[in-house]
C-alpha positions, 0 to 999 in steps of 0.5 A: 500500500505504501508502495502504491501510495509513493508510486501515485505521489511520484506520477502527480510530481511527474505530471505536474513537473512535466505538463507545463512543458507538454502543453507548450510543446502541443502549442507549438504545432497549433494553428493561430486559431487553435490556441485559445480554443476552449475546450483546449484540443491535443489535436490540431488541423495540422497533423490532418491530411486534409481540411477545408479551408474557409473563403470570403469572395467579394464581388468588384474587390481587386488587391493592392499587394502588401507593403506597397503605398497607393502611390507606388501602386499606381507607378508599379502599374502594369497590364495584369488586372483581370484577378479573381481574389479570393481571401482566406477566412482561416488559418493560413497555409503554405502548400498542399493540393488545392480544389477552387469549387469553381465547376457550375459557376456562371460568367460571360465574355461581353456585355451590352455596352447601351444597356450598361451605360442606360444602367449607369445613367440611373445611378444615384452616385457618378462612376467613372468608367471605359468599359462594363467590366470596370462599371461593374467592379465600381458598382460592387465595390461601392455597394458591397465590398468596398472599405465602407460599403452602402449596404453595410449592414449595421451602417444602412440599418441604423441610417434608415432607423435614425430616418425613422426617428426623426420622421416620428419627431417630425409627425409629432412636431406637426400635430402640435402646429396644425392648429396654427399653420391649418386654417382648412378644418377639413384639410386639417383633419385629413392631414392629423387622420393621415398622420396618425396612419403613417405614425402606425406604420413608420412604427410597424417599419421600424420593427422589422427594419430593427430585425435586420441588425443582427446577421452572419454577415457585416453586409446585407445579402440579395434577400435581405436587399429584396427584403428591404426594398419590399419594406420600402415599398410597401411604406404609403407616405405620399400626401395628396393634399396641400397645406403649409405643413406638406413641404416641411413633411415630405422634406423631413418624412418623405425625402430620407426614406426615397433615397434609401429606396432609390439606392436599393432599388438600383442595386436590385435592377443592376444586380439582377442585370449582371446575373442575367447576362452570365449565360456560360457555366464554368466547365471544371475545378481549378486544382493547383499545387503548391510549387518546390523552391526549384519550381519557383526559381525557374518560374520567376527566371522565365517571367522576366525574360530578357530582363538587361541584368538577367545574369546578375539576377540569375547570380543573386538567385542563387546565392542569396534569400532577397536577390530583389533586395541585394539586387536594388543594393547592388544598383543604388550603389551602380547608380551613385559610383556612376554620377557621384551621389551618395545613396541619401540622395538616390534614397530621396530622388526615389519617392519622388520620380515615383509619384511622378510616374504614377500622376503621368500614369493617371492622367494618361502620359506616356511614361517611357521617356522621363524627360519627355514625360515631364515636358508632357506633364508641365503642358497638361497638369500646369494647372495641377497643385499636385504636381507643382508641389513635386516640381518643386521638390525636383528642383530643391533636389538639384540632380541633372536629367540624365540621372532622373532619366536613370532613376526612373528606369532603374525603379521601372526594372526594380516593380517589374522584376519585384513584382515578377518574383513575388508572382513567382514565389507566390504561383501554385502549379496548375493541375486542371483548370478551365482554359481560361485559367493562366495562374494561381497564387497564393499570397501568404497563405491569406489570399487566393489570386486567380489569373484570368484570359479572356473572362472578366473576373467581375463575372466569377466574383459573384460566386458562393465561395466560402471555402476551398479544399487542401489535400496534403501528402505525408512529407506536406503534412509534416511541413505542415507540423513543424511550420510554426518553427520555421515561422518563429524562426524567421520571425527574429534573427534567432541564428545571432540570438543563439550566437549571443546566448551561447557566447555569453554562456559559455564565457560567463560560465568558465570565468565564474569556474576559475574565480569560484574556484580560486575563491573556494580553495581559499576559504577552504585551504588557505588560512588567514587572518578574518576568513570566516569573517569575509566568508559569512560576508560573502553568504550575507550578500546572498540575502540581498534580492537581484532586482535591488543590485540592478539600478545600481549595476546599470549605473556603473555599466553606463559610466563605463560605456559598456551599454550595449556590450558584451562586456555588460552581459558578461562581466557583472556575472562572473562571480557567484558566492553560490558557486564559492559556496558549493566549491568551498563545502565540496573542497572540505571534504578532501582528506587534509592527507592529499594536501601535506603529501602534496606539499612534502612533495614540493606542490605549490597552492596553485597546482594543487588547486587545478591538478588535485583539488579540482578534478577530485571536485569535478560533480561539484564543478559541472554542478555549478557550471551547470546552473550557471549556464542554465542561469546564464542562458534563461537571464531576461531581465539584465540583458533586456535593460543593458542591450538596445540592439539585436547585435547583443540580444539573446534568446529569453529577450528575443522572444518578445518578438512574439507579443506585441500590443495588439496581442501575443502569437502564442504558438509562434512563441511556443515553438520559439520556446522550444527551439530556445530550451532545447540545447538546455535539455540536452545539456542536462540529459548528458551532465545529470548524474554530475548534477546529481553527483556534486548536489549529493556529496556536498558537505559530506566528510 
């Protein structure tokens, strides 16, 4: 019974000693949404060989890539627009087979052009557009799926809410004036008993408008436009009458609800148009798979053709991870040998050339010659306060035409073959998919983007895809499993993290060896006047908290201009009265015989210290290094207040890459954790019977 008693004991202590650990290693293999899920799973979609992903297709939506302002977007223009976007309402992948259920789905090559612009002419808001395409993903975009949509559901449903209101307070107002503004007694009746009904219904309205609030979706969907608009329409708030009262009525009652019903009557008559003219059915899925690295390279070789530095390019490819990066290093520093400018000026001329590509690409100026386009550009935008303010920048930059005419060729190469390769390393090998289909990427994990030919994406836009299908094979679902690691680890540049840590460990530890060492052979061997005095200082300094030394260490580390420093993360810790202690209490207990042999045989206090006592000490050595290294490579606090820089950081301050205000990536931190602990498990698997060696026979005779 004891036995069992004990066994039971030891199993709890294993599981809460080792739990916190398991849960952290589960963590680290979760997806984003999987690690607040309550109750907590030891299961994730990771581990799975397929899963759906869930979709978000919005009608007219087109995608500006990421990291680029709307300014360089227009200068980075290029002929490619036909693009179905789709966006992943879900975790986040990076490879695996994918099904797009497009099979089914109607589109259409070409419209009406008369019966578009009949439609444009009815609208309640102007768009600008050349082509039905365009009038479409206008009409969508400022309807359904642009940043504030008109059918927004909680906007548009408090707007008609907050007509409704005031409509009441207006009805009210009236009923008090009629008296005085009425001289007409039947007139007067007829307008209060007219009243009194459009109260009772605005009031009947309001009721079932209020219903509408609540929904699956941030905007309306087609039934709950046809819904409403039936609402509307069934409202009676027309007066036949005259009275003085009437204008007041209709401006105040009659005028807000007209609008709404104006808007959702359009979009209803141009939305039921587009469905109609959609008479061609989509053949087939799309199935893509995701590329291999080689696959990617020889795609993004392939896209930029005969691009002038292809060889340079071809060369970077191989040998770095950011060949658009080191290749723009590469030419700024071309561009500023060449006409003996320093790089500040490139980096301010750049922005600059820019927006004046993008205001000549608005306005329709042929771009090709920089000086050309610029004479161009001072005839028709003379007028232009946009470009006399860039005019002006141009001229405080004082820089010659032929290296603005450079810079403006030298960013045009830079977007095309930038875009060329985040195409490239974004693209999904195409499987089967209809004809029409030229490419698939996938942006992130986070966007779909279909390349279409022929078919204008406004056509598929309107397709119910909410989700898409992943299929992954046995080495995918492995990459899938160890993906948060490969994402913490380019999160940070961990590799110098390690480096710092493993440093400042490692050197920290063998100083702290040799001055604990030395420390203890004197407090235990060597006798002098006030030892035990200055040793029971010393255990005294050990009551004293940490945190109460760190102001006054962090002063003198400043005097000493060590902030930011190796010499501040090692120098203050190679000390540990622990470690003189442990050594001390461990030295003790070598027989006094060793040392007068020694010293009959000629043996000085220094070789008898490293070659006798030492090495009979060796548990109670590796023990104390031991716990300084695991010290040394957990410290958080000091290393975060003396380092401003990720020269210096270690692995524990690395980690707060993972958290910021917004919130913390905790699966990301997990694996970071991981990855960051493991050297330490090692370590103490292979050095645990010393541990346990030096801990056992300290201050035993």
């Amino acid at each position: 019974m004891k036995k069992l008693v004990i066994y039971i004991l030891l199993v709890f202590g294993a599981v809460v000693m080792l739990g916190p650990f398991i849960w952290m290693l589960l963590t680290s293999f979760k997806a984003p949404s999987e690690v607040q899920q309550w109750p907590p799973s030891f299961y994730t979609k990771n581990f799975a060989f397929s899963r759906d992903v869930k979709t978000i297709l919005k009608p007219g939506v087109q995608r500006v890539a990421k990291g680029v302002s709307l300014r360089e977007a227009y200068a980075l223009k290029t002929a490619e627009k036909n693009l179905l976007t789709i966006t992943v309402n879900d975790d986040p992948f990076q490879r695996g087979t994918m099904v797009i259920p497009l099979k089914g789905a109607r589109y259409t090559t070409e419209v009406d052009v008369e019966k578009v612009k009949e439609l444009s002419s009815k609208s309640p808001v102007e768009f600008s557009w050349k082509t039905p395409e365009e009038f479409f993903e206008q009409f969508f975009i400022h309807y359904k799926s642009g940043a504030d949509p008109y059918l927004q559901r909680a906007k548009l449903v408090n707007e008609i809410l907050s007509s409704v209101e005031g409509a009441l307070r207006t009805i009210s107002q009236m009923n008090r004036f009629a008296d005085v503004r009425i001289k007409d007694e039947e007139e007067k009746e007829r307008f209060l008993s007219f009243l009194e009904t459009v109260s009772g219904e605005l009031s009947s309205f309001q009721e079932k408008v209020l219903s509408m609030k609540s929904g699956t979706t941030l905007v309306l969907s087609d039934e709950e436009v046809e819904k409403l608009y039936e609402l509307l329409d069934g409202l009676r708030l027309e007066y036949s009458g005259d009275n003085p009262l009437v204008p007041v009525y209709r401006k105040n009652v009659v005028s807000p609800f007209e609008e709404v019903k104006r808007n959702v009557s359009y979009y209803l008559e141009v939305s039921g148009f587009f469905q109609s003219v959609q008479n061609l059915a989509v053949e087939k899925d799309i199935v893509a798979r995701s590329m291999k690295k080689d696959e990617r390279k020889a795609l993004f070789l392939k896209k930029i053709g005969n691009f002038p530095d292809r060889e340079l390019v071809e060369r970077l490819l191989e040998e770095s991870e950011s060949p658009v990066e080191d290749y723009v290093s590469l030419k700024e520093k071309e561009l500023s040998e060449k006409h003996h400018v320093d790089l500040l000026t490139i980096a301010s001329a750049k922005p600059v050339v820019s927006s004046l590509i993008s205001l000549a690409q608005e306005n329709g100026i042929e771009t090709e010659n920089f000086s050309q386009m610029v004479a161009e550009m001072d005839i028709k935008l003379a007028e232009s306060s946009t470009y006399r303010v860039l005019k002006s920048k141009l001229s405080q930059l004082g820089l010659d035409e032929k290296f603005l005419t450079e810079v403006a060729g030298y960013l045009k190469s830079v977007a095309l073959l930038r875009k060329a390769y985040e195409d490239a390393m974004s693209s999904w090998k195409i499987v089967d998919a209809p004809d029409f289909v030229k490419e698939v990427r996938v942006k992130g994990g986070e966007v779909i983007e279909v390349l279409l030919e022929g078919v204008p994406s406004v056509f598929l836009s309107d397709e119910p895809i909410d989700s898409v299908k992943l299929r992954f094979s046995f080495s995918e679902v492995l990459a899938n499993i160890f993906q948060n690691y490969v994402d913490a680890w380019n999160a940070a540049p961990f590799p110098r993290y390690y480096f710092n840590t493993f440093f400042v460990a490692t050197i920290t530890t063998l100083l702290e060896v040799v001055t604990a060492s030395l420390a203890a052979y004197a407090f235990s061997w060597m006798v002098f006047p006030g030892r035990d005095f200055i040793f029971g200082l010393f255990l005294a300094t050990m009551m004293i908290p940490g945190e109460v030394l760190l102001v006054p260490n962090f002063i003198t580390i400043s005097k000493l201009g060590w902030i930011d420093t190796y010499y501040a993360l090692i120098i203050p810790w190679i000390v540990s009265v622990f470690a003189i202690f442990l050594l001390r209490q461990h030295f003790l207990t070598i027989p006094r015989e060793l040392f007068d042999a020694a010293k009959i045989d000629g043996c000085s206090h220094w070789r008898f210290l490293w070659q006798m006592v030492v090495p009979l000490s060796r548990p109670a050595v590796i023990t104390s290094a031991l716990l300084k290294f695991v010290g040394s490579w957990n410290a958080f606090l000091w290393v975060l207040i003396v380092t401003n820089s990720e020269k210096y950081r270690t692995l524990p301050v690395g980690l707060q890459a993972f958290s910021s205000d917004v919130g913390t990536q905790y699966n990301l931190l997990m694996a970071a954790a991981t990855f960051s602990i493991l050297p330490v498990v090692i370590l103490f698997i292979f050095t645990q019977k010393y541990f346990i060696q030096g801990i056992a026979r300290t201050g035993l005779k």
